[in-house]
C-alpha positions as CSV (number, residue, x, y, z in Angstrom):
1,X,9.8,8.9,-16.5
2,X,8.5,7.4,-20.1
3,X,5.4,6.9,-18.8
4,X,5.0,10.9,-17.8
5,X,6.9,11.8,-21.1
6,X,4.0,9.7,-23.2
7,X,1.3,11.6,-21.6
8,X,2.7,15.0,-21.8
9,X,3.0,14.5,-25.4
10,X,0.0,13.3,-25.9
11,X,-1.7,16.0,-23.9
12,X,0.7,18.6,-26.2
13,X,-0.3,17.3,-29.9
14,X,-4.0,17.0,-28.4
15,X,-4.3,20.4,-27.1
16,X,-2.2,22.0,-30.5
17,X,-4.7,19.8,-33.2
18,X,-7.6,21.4,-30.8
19,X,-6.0,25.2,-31.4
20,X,-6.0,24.1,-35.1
21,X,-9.2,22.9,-35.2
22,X,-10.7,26.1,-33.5
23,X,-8.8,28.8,-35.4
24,X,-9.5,26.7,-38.9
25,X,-12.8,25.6,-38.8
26,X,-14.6,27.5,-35.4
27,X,-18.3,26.3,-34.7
28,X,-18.5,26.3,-38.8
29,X,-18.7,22.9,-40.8
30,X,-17.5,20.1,-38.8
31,X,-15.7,22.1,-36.6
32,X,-17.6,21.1,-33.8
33,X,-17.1,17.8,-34.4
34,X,-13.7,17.6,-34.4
35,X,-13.7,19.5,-31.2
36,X,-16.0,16.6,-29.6
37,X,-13.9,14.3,-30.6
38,X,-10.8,15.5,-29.6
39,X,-11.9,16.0,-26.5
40,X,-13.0,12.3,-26.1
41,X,-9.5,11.4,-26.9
42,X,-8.2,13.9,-24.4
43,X,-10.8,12.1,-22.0
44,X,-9.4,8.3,-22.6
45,X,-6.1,10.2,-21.6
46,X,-7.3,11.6,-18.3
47,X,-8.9,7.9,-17.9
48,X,-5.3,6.1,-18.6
49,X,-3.7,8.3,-16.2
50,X,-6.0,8.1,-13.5
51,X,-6.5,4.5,-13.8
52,X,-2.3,4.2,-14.4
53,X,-2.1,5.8,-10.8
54,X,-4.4,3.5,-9.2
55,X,-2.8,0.6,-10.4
56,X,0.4,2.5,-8.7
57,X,-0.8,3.1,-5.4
58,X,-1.6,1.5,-2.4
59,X,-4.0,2.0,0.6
60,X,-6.0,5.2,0.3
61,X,-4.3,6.3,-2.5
62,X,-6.0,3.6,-4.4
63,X,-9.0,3.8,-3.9
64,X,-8.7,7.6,-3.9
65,X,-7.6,7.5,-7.6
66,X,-10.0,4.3,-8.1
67,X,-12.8,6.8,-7.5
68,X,-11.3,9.8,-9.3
69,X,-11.2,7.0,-12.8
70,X,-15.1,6.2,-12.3
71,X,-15.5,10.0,-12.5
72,X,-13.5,10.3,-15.3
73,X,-14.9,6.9,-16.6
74,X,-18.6,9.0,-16.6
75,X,-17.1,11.7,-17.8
76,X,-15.7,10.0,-21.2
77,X,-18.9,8.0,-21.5
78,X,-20.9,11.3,-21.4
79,X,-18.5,12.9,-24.1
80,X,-19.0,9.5,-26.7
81,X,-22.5,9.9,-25.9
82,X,-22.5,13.9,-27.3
83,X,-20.2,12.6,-30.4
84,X,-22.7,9.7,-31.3
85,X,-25.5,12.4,-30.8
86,X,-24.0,14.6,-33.0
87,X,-24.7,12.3,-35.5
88,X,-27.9,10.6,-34.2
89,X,-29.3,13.9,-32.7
90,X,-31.6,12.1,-30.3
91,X,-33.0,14.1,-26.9
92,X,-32.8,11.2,-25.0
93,X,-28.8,10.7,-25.8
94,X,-28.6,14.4,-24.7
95,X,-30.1,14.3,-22.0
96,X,-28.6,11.4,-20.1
97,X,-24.9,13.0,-21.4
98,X,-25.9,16.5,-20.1
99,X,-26.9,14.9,-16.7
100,X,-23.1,13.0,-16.7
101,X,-21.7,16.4,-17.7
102,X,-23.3,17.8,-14.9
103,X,-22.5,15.5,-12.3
104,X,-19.8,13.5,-13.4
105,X,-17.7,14.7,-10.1
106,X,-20.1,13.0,-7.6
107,X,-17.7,9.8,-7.7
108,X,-14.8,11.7,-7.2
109,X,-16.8,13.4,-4.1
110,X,-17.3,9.9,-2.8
111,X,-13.3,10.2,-1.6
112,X,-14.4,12.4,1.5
113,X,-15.7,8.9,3.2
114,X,-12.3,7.4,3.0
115,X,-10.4,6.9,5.9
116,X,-6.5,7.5,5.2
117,X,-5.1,5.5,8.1
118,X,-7.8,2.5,7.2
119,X,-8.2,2.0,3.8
120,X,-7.0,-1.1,2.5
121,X,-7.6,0.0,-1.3
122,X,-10.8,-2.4,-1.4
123,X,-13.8,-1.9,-1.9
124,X,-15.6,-2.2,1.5
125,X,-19.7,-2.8,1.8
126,X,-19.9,0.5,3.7
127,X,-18.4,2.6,0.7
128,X,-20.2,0.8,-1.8
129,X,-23.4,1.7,0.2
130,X,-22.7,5.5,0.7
131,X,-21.3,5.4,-3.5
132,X,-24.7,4.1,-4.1
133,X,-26.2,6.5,-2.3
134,X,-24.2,9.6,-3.8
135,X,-25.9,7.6,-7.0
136,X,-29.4,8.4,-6.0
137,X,-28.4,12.1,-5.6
138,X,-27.5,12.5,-9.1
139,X,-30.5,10.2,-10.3
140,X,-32.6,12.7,-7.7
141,X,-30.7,16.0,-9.1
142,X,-31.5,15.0,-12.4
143,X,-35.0,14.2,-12.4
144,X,-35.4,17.8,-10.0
145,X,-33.3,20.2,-12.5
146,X,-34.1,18.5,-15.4
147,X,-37.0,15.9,-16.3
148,X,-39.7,17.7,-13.9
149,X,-38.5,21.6,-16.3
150,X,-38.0,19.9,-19.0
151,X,-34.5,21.3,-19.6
152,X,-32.9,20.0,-22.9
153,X,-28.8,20.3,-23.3
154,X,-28.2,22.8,-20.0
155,X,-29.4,23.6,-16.5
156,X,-32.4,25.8,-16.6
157,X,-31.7,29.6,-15.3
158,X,-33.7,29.1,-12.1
159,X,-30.9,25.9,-10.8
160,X,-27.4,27.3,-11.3
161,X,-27.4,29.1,-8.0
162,X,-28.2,25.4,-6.3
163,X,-25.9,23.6,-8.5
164,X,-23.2,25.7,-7.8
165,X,-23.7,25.2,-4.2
166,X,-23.4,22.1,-4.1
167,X,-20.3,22.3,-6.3
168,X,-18.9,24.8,-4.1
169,X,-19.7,22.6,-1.0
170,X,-17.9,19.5,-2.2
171,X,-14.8,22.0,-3.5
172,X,-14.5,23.5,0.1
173,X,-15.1,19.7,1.7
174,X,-11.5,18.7,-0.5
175,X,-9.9,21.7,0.9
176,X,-11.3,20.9,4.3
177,X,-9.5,17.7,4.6
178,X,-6.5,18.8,2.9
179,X,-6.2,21.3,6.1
180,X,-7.5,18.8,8.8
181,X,-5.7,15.6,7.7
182,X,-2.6,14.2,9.2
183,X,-1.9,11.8,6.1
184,X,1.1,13.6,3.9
185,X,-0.5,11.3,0.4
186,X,-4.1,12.5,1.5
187,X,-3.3,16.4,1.9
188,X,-1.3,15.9,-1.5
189,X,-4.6,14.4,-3.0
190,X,-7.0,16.3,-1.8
191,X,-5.6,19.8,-2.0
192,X,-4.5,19.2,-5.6
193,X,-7.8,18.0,-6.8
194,X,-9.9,20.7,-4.3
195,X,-7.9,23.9,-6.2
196,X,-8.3,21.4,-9.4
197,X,-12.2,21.5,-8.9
198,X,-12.3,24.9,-7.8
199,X,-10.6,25.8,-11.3
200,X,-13.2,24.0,-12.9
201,X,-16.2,25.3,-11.0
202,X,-14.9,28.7,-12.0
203,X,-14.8,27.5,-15.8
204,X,-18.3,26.3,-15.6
205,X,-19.2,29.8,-13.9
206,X,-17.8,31.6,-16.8
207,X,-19.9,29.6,-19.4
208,X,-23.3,30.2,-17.1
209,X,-22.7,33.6,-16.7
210,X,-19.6,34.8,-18.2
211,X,-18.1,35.5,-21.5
212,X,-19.1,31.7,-22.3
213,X,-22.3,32.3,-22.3
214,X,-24.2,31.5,-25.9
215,X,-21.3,30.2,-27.6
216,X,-21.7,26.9,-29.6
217,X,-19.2,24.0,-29.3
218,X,-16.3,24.3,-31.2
219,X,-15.7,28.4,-29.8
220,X,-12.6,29.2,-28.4
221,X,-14.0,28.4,-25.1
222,X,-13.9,24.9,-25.9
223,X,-10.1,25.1,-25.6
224,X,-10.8,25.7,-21.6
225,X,-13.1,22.6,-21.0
226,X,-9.7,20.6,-23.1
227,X,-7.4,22.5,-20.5
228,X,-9.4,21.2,-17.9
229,X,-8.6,17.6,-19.4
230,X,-5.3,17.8,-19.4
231,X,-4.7,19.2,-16.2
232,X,-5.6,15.7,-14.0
233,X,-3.9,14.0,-16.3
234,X,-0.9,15.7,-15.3
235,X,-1.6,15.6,-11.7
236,X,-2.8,11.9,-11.8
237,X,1.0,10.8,-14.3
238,X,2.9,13.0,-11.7
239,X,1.6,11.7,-8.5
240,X,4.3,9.4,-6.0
241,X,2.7,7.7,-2.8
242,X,4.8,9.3,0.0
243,X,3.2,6.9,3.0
244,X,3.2,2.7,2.8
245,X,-0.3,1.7,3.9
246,X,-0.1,1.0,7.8
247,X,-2.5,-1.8,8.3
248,X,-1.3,-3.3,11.3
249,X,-3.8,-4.4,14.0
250,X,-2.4,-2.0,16.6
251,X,-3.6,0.8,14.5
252,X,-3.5,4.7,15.5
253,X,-7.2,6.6,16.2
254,X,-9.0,7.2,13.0
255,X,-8.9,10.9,11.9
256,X,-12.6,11.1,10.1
257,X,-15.2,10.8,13.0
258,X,-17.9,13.7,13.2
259,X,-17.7,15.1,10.0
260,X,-17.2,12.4,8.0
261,X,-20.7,10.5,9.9
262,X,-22.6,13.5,9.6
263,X,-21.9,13.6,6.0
264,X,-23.0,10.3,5.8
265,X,-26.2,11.6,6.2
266,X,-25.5,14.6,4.0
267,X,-27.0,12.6,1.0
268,X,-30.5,11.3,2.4
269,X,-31.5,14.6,3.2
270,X,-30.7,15.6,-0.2
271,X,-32.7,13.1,-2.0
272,X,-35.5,13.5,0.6
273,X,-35.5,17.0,-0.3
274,X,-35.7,16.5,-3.9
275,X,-38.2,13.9,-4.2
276,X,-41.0,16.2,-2.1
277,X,-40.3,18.1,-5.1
278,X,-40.2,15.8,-7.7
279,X,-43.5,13.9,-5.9
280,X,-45.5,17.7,-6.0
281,X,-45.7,17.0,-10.1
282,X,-44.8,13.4,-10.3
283,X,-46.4,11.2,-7.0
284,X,-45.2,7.8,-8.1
285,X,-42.0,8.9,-9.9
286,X,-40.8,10.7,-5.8
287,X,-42.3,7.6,-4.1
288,X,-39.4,5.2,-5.8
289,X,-36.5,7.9,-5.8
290,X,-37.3,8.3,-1.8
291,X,-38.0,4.5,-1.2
292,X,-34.9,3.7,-3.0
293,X,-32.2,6.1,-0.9
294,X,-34.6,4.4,2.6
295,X,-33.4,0.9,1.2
296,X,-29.4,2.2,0.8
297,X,-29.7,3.8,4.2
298,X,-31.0,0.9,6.0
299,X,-28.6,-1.5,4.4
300,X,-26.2,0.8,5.3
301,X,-27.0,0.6,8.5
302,X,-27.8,-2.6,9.2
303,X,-23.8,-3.3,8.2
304,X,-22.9,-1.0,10.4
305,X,-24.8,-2.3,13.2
306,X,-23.3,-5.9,12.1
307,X,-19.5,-5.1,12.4
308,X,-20.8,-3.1,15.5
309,X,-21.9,-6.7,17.0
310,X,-18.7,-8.6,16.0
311,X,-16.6,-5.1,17.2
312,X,-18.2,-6.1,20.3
313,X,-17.8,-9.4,20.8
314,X,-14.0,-9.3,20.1
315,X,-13.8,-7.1,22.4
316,X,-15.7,-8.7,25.3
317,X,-13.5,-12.3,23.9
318,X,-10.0,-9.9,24.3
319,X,-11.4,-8.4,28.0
320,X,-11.7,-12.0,29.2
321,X,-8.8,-13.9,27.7
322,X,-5.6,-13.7,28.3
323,X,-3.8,-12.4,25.5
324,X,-0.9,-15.0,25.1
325,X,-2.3,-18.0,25.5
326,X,-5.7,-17.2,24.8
327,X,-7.3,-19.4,28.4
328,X,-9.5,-17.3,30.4
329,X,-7.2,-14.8,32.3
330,X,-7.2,-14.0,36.1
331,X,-10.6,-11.9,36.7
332,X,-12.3,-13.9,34.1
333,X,-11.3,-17.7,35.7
334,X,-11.4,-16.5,39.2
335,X,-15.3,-14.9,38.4
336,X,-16.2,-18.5,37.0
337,X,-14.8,-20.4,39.9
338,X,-17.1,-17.9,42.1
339,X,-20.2,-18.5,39.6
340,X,-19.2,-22.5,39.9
341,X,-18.8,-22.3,44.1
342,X,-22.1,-20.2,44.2
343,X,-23.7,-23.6,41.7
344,X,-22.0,-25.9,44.0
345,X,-23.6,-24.7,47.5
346,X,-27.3,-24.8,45.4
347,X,-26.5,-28.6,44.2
348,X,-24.0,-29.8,47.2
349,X,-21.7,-31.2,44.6
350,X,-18.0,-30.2,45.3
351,X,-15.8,-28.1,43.1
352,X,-12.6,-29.2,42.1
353,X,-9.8,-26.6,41.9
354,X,-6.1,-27.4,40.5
355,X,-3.3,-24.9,40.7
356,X,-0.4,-25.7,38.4
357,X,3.4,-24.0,37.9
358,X,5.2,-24.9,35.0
359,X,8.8,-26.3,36.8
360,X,12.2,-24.5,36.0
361,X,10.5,-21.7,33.4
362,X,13.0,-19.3,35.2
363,X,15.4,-21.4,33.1
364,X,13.8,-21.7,29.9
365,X,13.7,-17.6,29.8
366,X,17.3,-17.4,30.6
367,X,18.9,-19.8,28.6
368,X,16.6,-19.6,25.5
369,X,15.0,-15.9,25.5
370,X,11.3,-15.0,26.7
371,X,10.2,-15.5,22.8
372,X,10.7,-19.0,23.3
373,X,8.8,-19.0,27.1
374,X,6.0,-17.1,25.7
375,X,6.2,-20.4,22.5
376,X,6.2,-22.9,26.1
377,X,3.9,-21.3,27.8
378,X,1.0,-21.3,24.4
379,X,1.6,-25.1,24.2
380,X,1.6,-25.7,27.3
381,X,-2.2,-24.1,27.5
382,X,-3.5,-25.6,24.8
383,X,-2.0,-29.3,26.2
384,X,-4.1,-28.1,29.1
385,X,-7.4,-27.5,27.4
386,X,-6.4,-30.2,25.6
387,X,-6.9,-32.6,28.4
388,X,-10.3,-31.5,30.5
389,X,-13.6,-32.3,30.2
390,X,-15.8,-29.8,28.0
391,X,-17.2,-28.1,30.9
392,X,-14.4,-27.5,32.7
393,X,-12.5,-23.9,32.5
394,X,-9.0,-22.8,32.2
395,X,-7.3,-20.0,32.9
396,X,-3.7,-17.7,33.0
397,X,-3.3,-17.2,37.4
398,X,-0.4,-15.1,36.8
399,X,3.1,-15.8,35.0
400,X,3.6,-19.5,34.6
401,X,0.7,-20.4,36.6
402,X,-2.7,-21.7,35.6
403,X,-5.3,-22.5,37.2
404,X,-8.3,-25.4,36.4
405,X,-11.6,-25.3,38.0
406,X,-13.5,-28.5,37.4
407,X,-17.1,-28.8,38.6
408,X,-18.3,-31.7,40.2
409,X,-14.7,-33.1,41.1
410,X,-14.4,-34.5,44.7
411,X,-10.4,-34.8,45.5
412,X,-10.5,-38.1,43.9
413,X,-11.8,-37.3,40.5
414,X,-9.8,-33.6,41.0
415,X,-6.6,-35.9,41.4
416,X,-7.5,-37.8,38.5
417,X,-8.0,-35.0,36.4
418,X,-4.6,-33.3,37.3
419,X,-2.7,-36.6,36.9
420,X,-3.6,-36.8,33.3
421,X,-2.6,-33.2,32.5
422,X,0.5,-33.8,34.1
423,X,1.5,-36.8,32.3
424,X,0.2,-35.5,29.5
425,X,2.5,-31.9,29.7
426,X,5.5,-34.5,30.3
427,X,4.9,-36.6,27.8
428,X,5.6,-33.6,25.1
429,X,8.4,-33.0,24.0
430,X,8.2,-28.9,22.5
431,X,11.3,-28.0,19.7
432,X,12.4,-24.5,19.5
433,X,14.7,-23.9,17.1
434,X,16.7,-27.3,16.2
435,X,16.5,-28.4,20.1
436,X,13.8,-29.8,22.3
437,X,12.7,-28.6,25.5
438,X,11.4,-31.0,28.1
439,X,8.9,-29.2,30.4
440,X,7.0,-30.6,33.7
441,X,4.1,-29.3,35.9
442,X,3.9,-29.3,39.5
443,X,0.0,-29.7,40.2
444,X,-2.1,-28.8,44.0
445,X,-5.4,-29.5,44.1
446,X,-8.3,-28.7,46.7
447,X,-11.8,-28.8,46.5
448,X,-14.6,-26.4,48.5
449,X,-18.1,-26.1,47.9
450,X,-19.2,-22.5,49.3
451,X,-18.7,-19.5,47.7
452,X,-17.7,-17.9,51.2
453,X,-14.6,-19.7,51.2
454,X,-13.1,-19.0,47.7
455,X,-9.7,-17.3,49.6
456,X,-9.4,-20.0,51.7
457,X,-9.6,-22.5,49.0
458,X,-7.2,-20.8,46.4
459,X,-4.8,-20.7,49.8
460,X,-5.4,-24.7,50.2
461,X,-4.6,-24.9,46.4
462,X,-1.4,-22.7,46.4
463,X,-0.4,-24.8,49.7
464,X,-0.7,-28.1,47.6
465,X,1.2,-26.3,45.1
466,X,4.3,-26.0,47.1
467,X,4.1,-29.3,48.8
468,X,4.5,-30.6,44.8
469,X,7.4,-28.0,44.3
470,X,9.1,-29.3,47.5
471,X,8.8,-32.7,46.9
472,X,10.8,-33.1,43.6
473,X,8.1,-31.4,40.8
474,X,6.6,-32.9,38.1
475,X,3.9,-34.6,40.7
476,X,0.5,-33.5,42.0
477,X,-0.3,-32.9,45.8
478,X,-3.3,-32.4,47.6
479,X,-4.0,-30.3,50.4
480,X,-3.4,-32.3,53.2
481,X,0.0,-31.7,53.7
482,X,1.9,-34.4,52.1
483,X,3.1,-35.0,48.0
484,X,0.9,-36.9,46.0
485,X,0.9,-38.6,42.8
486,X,3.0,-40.0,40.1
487,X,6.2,-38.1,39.4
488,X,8.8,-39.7,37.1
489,X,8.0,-43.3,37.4
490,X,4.7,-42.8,35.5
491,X,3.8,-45.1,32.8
492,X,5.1,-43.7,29.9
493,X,3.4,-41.5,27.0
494,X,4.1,-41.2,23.4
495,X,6.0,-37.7,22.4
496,X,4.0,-35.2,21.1
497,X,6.3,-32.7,19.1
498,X,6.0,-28.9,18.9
499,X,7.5,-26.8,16.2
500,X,8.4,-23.5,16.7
């Protein structure tokens, strides 16, 4: 590809002009500087790559390589900051790039919390929290290793052993979910980039407490910092997303759980731990760093408590609708007729009950497929709910039956009520495809006002039912044992038309 062709070449000349520069001019002259700079250059490359691969991706893979280019974005801001300072020579400039240098990796280590069979490439409030809170770490790690000794252009003696732990910790946590993942694009990821930071963990090692060790920038140990450079580059240009981002709502179960959480809380204890020390020399200075990782947490989990909530209520809203039509299914309509019957016997008001069968359905399956019944049966639902009073419910019996329970209806407001969803249902005229379907309801009502006899009433209902069915459809019946209502000779309604 051109694109990996450009970069290689780059990468090349770059790393050749730094050989040059080392074997000509050494830590002598401006040797140094030129090293500085071309790594910066090798750093904007890294950065186009990373960024280049984002753009790329989809799903986790975006935001993956979104976080590796922040990391990489520190990283190059740190390395203009040591070029300007070798000009400027200021101890503030060094310090703030030494403390990048240090932990520019932290955003990068902010890819553990992503979930490969979730992430939608976005940025989500939850990972924006826990980045923030990765943020306080550094802020914490600096001000512990080195404002409170002050340590000017490398770690004191006394913290490599810590900082290498936790170097080592995030190295092993990539490796981790390269072995425990299930996602072929996140085992490519985060193996690559876990033996990546291992190789670069053992680099820093070697300049600690290796061969490394004392030698001024623009030694030949410069050339393995530039290797390091090149080598994401490479990995980010050559990268191809092997999985499309599934993001259907019928999703699989989510791979990161326990360790993932646990982490989560990983980073509090950190900063907690570091501010008690910072706070034994520096009160005030503790006080913020702690009160500022309390605020992230809390946020954090006052968000999660909030999509907890509205988790929660869509799942108690699924539980007691019916998932077609979206009217209160069986359990749900039958409990409120119970809860109404129970109201009824406190109040002696009656309780109107209407059971309804869409006519000939059998037919509309057969001749047009179920796709278009399920279309029949949604319309016909919301025609329903369309037509009762607020407080009355509606809900899925079974099949193409539904049934209406209307408080406060006698059989004469009852009848009312079903004649005007039946003329209402006929009066619609429902297209499916280039063709229009003309659909009726058979309607039996019966009323009851004890809770005792809720059987025998749906029985009176379904009764009434059948007398409608029997006597030609399209009518309503009572339950007294004879047809009732308008059927075909109703005064007519003006078409409603459905578009499928």
């Amino acid at each position: 590809m051109p694109r990996t062709r450009i970069v290689v070449t780059m990468a090349g000349l770059l790393l050749l002009a730094h050989i040059g520069v080392i074997a000509t001019l050494g830590t002598s002259s401006s040797g140094p500087i030129y090293s500085d700079f071309i790594q910066l250059a090798l750093g904007a490359l890294v950065l186009f790559s990373v960024v280049d691969a984002s753009r790329r991706a989809e799903g986790f893979g975006r935001s993956f390589w979104g976080l590796t280019a922040v990391a990489y974005g520190v990283w190059t801001v740190a390395q203009a900051l040591g070029v300007f300072n070798d000009f400027a020579h200021s101890s503030a400039l060094g310090w703030i790039a030494n403390m990048m240098f240090c932990f520019w990796f932290v955003p990068m280590a902010m890819a553990l919390f992503l979930d490969p069979e979730h992430e939608a490439g976005k940025l989500d409030t939850i990972m924006a929290l826990d980045f923030v809170q990765g943020v306080m770490v550094w802020i914490a790690a600096y001000l512990y290793f080195f404002y409170l000794p002050h340590a000017e252009g490398e770690l004191p003696h006394g913290a490599w052993a810590p900082y290498f732990a936790g170097y080592g910790t995030v190295v092993a946590a990539f490796l981790l979910r390269a072995a425990v993942t299930h996602s072929r694009d996140a085992k490519s990821l985060f193996g690559r980039m876990g033996v990546f930071l291992a190789f670069s963990g053992a680099v820093d090692a070697l300049y600690y407490y290796g061969p490394g060790r004392g030698l001024h920038t623009g030694a030949w140990f410069d050339l393995l910092w530039s290797i390091l450079l090149v080598l994401p580059a490479l990995i980010a240009v050559g990268w191809q997303q092997m999985e499309a981002p599934e993001l259907s709502p019928e999703m699989p179960a989510r791979e990161k759980r326990v360790y993932v959480e646990i982490s989560c809380l990983v980073f509090p204890l950190l900063v907690l731990l570091m501010a008690l020390g910072i706070a034994q020399s520096r009160m005030a200075l503790g006080a913020a760093v702690l009160l500022s990782s309390f605020l992230c947490s809390s946020a954090r989990l006052l968000v999660t408590q909030h999509r907890l909530v509205i988790t929660k209520e869509a799942l108690r809203r699924e539980a007691a609708h019916d998932g077609l039509t979206g009217v209160w299914n069986r359990k749900s309509i039958l409990s409120i007729l119970d809860r109404e019957l129970l109201r009824a016997e406190r109040d002696h008001h009656p309780v109107g009950l209407i059971m309804i069968d869409v006519d000939h359905f059998k037919v509309i399956n057969d001749t047009r497929g179920h796709a278009a019944g399920d279309t029949v049966l949604r319309i016909i639902a919301s025609g329903i709910a369309a037509m009762v009073r607020p407080y009355d419910s509606v809900g899925r019996y079974g099949g193409e039956e539904f049934l209406i329970v209307a408080p406060g209806c006698g059989m004469v407001e009852a009848w009312e009520l079903a004649e005007r969803v039946r003329s209402h249902i006929a009066g619609c005229s429902i297209r499916v495809g280039t063709s229009n379907v003309q659909v009726s309801l058979s309607l039996g009502i019966a009323t009851g006002e004890s809770s005792a006899g809720i059987e025998k009433l749906l029985q009176a209902a379904d009764s009434a039912l059948y007398v409608a069915k029997n006597s030609g459809r399209n009518r309503v019946a009572p339950n007294m044992g004879r047809g009732a209502g308008t059927g075909e000779a109703s005064s007519p309604m003006p078409n409603r038309d459905f578009w499928l």
